[in-house]
N, C-alpha and C positions, 0 to 999 in steps of 0.2 A: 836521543841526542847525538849518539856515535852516528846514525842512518842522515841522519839531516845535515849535518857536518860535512859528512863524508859527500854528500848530495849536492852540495855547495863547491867542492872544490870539483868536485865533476863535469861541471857546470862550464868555472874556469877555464880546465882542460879544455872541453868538449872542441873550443877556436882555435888552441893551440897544438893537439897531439890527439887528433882523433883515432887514431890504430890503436889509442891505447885504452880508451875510453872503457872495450868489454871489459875486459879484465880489472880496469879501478872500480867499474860498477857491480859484478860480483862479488869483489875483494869487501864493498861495503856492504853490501846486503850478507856477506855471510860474516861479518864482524856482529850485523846486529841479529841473526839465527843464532850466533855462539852465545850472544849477552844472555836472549831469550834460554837460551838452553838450559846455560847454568845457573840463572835464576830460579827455571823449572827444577834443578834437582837440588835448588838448595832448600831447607827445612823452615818453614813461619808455621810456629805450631802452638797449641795451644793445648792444656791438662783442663779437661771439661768434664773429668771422671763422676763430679757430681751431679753434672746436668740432669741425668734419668729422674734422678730421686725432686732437682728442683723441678723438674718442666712438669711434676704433678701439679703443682700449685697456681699452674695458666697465670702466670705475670708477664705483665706485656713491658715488651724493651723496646727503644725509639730511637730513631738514628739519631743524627747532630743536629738535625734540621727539627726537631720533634717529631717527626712522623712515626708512625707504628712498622716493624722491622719484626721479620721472625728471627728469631735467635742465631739459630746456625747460619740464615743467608748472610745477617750481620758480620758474621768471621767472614764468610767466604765472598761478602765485597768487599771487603779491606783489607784482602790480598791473604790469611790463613790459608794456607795448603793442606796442618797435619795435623792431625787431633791427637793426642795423649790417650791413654785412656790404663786406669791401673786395673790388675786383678786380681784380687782373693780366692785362695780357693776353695775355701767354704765358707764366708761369712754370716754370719748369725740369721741376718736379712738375705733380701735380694741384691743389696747395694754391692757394686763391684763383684759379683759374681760372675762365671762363664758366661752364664745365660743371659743375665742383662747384658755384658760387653759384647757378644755376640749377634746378639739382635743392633744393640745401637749401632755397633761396626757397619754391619749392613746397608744401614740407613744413611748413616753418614759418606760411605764409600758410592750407594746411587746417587748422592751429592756430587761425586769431584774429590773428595777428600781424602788423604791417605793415612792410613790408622798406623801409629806406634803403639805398639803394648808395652804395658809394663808388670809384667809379673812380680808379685811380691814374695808367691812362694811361702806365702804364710795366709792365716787364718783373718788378719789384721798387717796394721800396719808396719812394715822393715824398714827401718832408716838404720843409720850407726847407732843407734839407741837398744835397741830390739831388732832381733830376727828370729822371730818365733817360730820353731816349726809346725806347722799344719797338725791338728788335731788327726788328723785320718792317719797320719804318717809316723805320729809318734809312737808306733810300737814296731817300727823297721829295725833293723838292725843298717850299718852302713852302706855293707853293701846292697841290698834292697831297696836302699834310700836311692843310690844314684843312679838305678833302673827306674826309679818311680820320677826321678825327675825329668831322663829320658825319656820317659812313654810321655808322661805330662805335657812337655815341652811339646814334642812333635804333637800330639794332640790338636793343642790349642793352637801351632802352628797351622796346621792341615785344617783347622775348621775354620777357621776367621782370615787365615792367610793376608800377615801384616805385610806393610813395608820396613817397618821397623820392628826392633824385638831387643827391649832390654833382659838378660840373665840376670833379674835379681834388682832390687832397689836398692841406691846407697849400700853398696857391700864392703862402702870403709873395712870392717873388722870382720867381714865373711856372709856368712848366708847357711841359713837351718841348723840353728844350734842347737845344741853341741858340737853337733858332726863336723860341720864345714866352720869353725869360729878360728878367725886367721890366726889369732894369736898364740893358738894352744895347737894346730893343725892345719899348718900352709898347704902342704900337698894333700889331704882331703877335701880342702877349700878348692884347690887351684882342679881338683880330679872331677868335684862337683860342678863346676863351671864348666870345664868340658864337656859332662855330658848333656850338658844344655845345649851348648855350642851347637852337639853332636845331633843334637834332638831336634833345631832348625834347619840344619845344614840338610839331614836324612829327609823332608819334609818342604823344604820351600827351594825355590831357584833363586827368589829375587829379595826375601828378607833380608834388610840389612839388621848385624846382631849389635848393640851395642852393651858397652860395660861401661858405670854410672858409677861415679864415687862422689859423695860430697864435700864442698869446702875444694880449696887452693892448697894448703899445706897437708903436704906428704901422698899427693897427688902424684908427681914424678915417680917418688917410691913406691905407690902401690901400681900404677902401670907396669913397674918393672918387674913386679913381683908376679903378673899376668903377661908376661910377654910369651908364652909360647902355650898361650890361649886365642884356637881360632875367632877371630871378631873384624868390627869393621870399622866402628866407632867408637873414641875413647869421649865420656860424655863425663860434665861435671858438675855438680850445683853448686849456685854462685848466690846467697844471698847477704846484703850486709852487714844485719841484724846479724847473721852468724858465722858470716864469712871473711870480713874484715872490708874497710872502706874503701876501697881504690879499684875503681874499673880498669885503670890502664895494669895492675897486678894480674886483671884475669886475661888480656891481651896476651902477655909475658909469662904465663902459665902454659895459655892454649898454641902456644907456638914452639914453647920447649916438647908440651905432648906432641906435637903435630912433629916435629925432628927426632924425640928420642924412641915414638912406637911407630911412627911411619903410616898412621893411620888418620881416617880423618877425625876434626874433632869439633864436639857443639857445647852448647850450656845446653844440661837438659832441664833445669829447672830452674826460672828469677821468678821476682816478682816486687813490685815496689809500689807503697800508699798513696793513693791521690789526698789523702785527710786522715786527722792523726782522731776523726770524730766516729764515734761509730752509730749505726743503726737499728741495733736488737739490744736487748740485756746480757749478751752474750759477748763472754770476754774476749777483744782480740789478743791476737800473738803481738801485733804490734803496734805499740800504741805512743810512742817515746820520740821527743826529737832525739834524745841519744844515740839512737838505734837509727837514727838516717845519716846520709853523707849531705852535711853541710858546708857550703852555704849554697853549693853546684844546685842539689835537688831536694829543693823543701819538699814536704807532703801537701802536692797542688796539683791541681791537673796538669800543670803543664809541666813541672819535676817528674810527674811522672812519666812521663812521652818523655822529657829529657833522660833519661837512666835510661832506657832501652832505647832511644836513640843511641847513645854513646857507649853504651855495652856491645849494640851490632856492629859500631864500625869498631871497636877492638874485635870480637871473631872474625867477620869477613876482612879485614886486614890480613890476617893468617893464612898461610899457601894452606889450603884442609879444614879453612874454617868454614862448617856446609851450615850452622844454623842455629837457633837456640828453641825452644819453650817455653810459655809462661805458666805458671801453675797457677791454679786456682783461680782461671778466668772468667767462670761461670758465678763462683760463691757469692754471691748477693745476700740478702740478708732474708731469706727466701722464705723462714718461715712463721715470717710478720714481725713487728717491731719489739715485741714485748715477749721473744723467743728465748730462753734461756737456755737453750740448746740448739742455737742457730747456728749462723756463720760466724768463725772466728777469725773471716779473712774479706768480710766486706769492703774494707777500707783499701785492699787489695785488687779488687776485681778490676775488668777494665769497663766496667760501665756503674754510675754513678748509684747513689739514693734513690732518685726515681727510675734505675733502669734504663738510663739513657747514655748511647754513646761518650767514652771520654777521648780525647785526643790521641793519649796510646795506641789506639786502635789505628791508626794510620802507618803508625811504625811496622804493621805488619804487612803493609805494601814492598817486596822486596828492591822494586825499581827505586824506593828512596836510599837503599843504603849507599 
């Protein structure tokens, strides 16, 4: 729209002041080269960490029109750039393993896509809840510990070689406990983190690192508490059910991090119900009008395209706000209705009951913000 505006009063000109004409018609062709650019390096990404384990199950997914759609090209016509992807580093299974995210990376990156890792640095799952340290690991002592995350890190760097690369999931209260647990040992937490830092940096040119806290409050404070930790991204999860109601709060968050680290900053994790119904016997996380922001965005398709609608324009409003991700955009209720250990985030996903496109999906065209 900049290009065709600009194309118009060109035009204008062109009877009035034609000496000047070169110069107004570069001047618009590189405004709209700049729009393009920075929309290429902003982030529409998507946490599809389970996909491996659904795409066993051959479910077919249908764009808006009903048509039959293969999964991935579905993200990457409706404008997703970067896939998420978490890893364990020895899980029980193959799920979230080296070896599967390694392989998917591949396949997703001869797409077009650009891979974020997210290491959890544990066996299972790390949020501020848990940060388990790794079975392999637990008989280090400290200092051994932060060689081992070192080699790790550059490892998994050097083989899969991201664009992205979080140090650690949700490290609210630290990362590999004991050792690094903020609250009993800052500067082993903060010495830990570095050698992550240390172990990208030794290892890629072009990964950016990020560090992910969850929630809004005391998000200020724990960046500050990381501030003379090499990084590049200060990234934070934003959900309401846990993070409290008000979009324009995470606007006013991600602007004070974006001024007080000087770095740039995303949501690395939302996610919001198109229906409060579910599709397996398997219990969701969220299932309550309680837990939505009313009366803006009921649990509908179209609340839900609204919420990340109005969540991106509070980031890109921000000088540094490069992007968000949505979690759990694959989890469908994958493994038949009557799964008792299915999906506990169907009602989350961005495509419906039967696997078909929902509205959200459009939101990750970045030309609409």
């Amino acid at each position: 729209m900049i290009w065709r505006s600009g194309l118009v009063v060109l035009i204008i000109l062109a009877g009035i002041m034609p000496g000047c004409i070169a110069n107004e018609d570069s001047s618009g062709i590189s405004d709209a080269n700049n729009h393009l650019e920075n929309n290429k390096n902003k982030i529409s990404a998507v946490d599809i960490s389970y996909y491996p384990q659904i795409s066993k199950f051959n479910h077919t997914y249908l764009d808006r029109n009903g048509e039959e759609v293969d999964f991935i090209d579905s993200l990457i016509e409706n404008g997703v750039n970067t896939i998420r992807l978490r890893i364990w580093n020895n899980p029980p299974d193959n799920s979230s393993s080296f070896a599967q995210v390694l392989e998917f990376s591949n396949f997703l990156k001869s797409k077009g896509l650009r891979i974020w890792l997210c290491p959890h640095y544990s066996d299972t799952w790390a949020d501020p809840g848990q940060q388990k340290t790794p079975v392999n690991w637990d008989s280090l002592d400290y200092e051994e510990l932060k060689i081992e995350v070192y080699e790790y890190t550059k490892y998994i760097v050097t083989e899969i070689d991201p664009d992205f690369i979080q140090i650690g999931n949700e490290v609210n209260n630290g990362m590999l406990f004991p050792h690094g647990n903020i609250h009993h040992n800052t500067t082993q937490f903060l010495e830990i983190l570095k050698r992550g830092s240390d172990g990208v940096r030794d290892s890629s040119d072009k990964a950016k690192i990020i560090l992910h806290f969850a929630g809004l409050e005391s998000s200020i404070s724990f960046f500050d508490e990381v501030k003379l930790i090499d990084y590049d991204v200060a990234g934070i999860s934003y959900y309401p059910l846990w993070h409290g109601k008000s979009i324009e709060n995470v606007g006013d968050v991600l602007e004070k991090l974006a001024n007080s680290t000087g770095k740039e900053v995303l949501v690395a994790e939302t996610a919001y119900p198109f229906t409060l119904d579910w599709n397996d016997w398997t219990d969701n996380i969220l299932g309550s009008e309680s837990q939505l922001i009313l009366p803006e965005y009921p649990a509908a398709p179209e609340g839900q395209r609204d919420f990340l609608h109005d969540l991106k324009k509070q980031i890109f409003d921000v000088d540094g706000g490069i992007g968000f991700c949505y979690w759990g955009a694959d989890m469908i209720s994958w493994a038949g209705q009557e799964a008792k250990n299915g999906s506990v985030w169907e009602n989350q996903a961005i495509y419906n009951f039967e696997n078909k496109e929902l509205p959200i999906l459009m939101e990750f065209n970045l030309s609409h913000h």
